[in-house]
C-alpha positions as CSV (number, residue, x, y, z in Angstrom):
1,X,105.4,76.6,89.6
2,X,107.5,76.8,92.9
3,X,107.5,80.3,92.2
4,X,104.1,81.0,92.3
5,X,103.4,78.3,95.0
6,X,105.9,80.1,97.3
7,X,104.1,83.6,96.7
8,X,101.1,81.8,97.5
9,X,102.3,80.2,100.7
10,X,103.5,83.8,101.8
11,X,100.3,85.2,100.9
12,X,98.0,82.4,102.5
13,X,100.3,82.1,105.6
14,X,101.6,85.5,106.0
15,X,105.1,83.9,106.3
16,X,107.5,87.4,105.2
17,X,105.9,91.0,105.3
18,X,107.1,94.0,103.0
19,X,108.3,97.6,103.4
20,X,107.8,99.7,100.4
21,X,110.8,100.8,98.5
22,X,109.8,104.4,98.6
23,X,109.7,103.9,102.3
24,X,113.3,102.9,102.1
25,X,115.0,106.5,102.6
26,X,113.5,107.1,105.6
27,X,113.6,103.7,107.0
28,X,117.8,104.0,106.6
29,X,117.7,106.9,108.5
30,X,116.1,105.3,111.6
31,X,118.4,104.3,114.4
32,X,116.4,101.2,115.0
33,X,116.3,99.6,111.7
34,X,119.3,97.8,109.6
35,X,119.2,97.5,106.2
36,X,120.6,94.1,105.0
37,X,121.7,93.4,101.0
38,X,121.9,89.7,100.6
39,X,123.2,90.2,97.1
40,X,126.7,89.2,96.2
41,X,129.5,91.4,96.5
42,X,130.0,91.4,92.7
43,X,126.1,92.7,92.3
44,X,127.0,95.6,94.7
45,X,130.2,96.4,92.4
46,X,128.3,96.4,88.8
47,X,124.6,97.9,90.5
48,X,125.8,99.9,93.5
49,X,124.9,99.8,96.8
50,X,121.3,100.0,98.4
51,X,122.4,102.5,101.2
52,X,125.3,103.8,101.9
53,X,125.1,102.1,105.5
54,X,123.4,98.6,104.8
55,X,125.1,95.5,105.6
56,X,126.3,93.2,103.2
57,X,125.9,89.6,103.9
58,X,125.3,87.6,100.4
59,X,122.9,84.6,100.9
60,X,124.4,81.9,100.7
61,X,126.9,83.2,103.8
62,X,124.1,84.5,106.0
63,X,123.7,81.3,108.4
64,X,127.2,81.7,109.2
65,X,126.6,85.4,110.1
66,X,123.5,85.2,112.1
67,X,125.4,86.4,114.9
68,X,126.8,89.4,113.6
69,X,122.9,90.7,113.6
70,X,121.3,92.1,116.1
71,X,117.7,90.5,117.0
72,X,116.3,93.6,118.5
73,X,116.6,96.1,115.4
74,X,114.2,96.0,112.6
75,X,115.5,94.5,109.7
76,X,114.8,95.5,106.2
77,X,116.6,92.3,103.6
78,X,116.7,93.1,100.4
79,X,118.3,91.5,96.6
80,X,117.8,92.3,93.2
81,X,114.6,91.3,92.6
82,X,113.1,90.0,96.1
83,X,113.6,86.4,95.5
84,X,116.7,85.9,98.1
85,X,115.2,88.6,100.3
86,X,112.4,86.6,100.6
87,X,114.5,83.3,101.3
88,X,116.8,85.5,103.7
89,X,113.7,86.8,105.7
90,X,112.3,83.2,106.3
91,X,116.0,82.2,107.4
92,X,116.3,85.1,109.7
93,X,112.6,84.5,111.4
94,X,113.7,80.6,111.7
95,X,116.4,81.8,113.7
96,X,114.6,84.0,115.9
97,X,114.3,87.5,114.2
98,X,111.3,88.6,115.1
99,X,111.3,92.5,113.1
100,X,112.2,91.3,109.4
101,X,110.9,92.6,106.3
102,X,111.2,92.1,102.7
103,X,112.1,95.1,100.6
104,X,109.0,95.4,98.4
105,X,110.4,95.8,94.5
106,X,114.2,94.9,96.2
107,X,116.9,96.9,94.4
108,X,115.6,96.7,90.8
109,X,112.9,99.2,91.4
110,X,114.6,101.3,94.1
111,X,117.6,101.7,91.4
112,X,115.2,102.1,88.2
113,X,113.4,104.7,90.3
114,X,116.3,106.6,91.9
115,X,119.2,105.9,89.6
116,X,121.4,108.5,90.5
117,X,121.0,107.1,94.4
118,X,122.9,103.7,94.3
């Protein structure tokens, strides 16, 4: 019930916007956006990582690393399934990020559909 009441919320409200998955290889390559993994360092070690230049700040640690992001760059947050990219996005816009988006799919489809990639 949460679940679908926070989707709702988001959907109603607007609250977190998405980027695409298949818009992801392109989006790493831009010099103004930042791709940011909020998975936990063990994830990244049994799945991979998203791109070979995204920043890895798990969830639970990213208040304490607010200040190691930069609030002018586009940031793209993603998980493994979109749940803590979503959570990350509304902590990040809380705080002032105004360019955040949550990776539509997160890494579960990005890895399903490009295996060889992560």
């Amino acid at each position: 019930v949460n679940m679908a009441g926070m989707a709702a919320q988001n959907i109603v409200e607007g609250l977190v916007s998405q980027v695409e998955w298949k818009d992801l290889e392109k989006l790493a390559h831009e010099p103004g956006t930042v791709l940011l993994d909020v998975r936990n360092p063990g994830e990244i070690e049994r799945s991979g990582k998203l791109s070979e230049g995204a920043v890895n700040i798990p969830l639970n640690d990213l208040r304490a690393h607010l200040d190691s992001l930069p609030k002018d760059k586009h940031l793209v947050v993603s998980c493994a399934s979109g749940q803590r990219a979503y959570y990350a996005c509304r902590i990040l816009k809380q705080n002032g990020f105004e360019h955040v988006d949550n990776l539509g799919g997160a890494f579960a489809t990005f890895h399903a559909v490009h295996p060889g990639e992560a």
